[in-house]
C-alpha positions as CSV (number, residue, x, y, z in Angstrom):
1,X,167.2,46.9,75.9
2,X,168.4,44.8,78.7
3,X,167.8,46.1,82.2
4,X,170.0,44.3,84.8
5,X,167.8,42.7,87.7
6,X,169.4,43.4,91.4
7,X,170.5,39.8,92.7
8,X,169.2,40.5,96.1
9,X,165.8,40.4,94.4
10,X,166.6,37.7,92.4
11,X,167.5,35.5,96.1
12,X,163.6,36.4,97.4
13,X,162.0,35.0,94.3
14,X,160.9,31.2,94.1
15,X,158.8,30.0,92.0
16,X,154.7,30.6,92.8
17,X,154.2,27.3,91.6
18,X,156.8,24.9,93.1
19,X,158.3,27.5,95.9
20,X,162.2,26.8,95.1
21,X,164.6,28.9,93.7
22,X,165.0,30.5,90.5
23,X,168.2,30.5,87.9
24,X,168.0,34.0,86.2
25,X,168.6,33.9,82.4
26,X,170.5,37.2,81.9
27,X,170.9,37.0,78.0
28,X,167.1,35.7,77.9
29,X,165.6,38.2,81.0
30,X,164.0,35.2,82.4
31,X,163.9,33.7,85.7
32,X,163.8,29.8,85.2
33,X,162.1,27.3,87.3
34,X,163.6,23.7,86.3
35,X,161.2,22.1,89.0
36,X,158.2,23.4,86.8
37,X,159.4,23.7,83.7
38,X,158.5,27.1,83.0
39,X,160.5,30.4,82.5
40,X,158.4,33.6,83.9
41,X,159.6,36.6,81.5
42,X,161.0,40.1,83.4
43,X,159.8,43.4,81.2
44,X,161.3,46.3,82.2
45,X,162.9,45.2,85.0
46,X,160.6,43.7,86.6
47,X,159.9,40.3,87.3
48,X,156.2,38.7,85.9
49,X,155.3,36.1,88.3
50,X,152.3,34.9,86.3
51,X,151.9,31.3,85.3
52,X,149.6,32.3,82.3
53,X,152.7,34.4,81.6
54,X,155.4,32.4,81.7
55,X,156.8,30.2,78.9
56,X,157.2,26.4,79.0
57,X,160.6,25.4,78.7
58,X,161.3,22.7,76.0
């Protein structure tokens, strides 16, 4: 079950390793960070802003 994110949330993340913006990944419920080549995961609706949690992009 997808749980839409609210995009003014979405425009106050960045990425705790890089600081710059995140694409969100709707179909995924990911936020992506190109610069760091990792996608954090969001569960439940909320956003995990973990590097230990986040997936490396390939």
């Amino acid at each position: 079950m997808s749980t839409e994110i609210d995009r003014r949330v979405l425009e106050a993340l960045i990425c705790p390793l890089t600081h710059v913006t995140l694409r969100y990944d709707a179909e995924k419920q990911e936020l992506i960070s190109e610069t760091a080549q990792l996608a954090y995961p969001i569960r439940n609706g909320i956003p995990v802003m973990l590097e230990d949690e986040a997936r490396k992009l390939d």
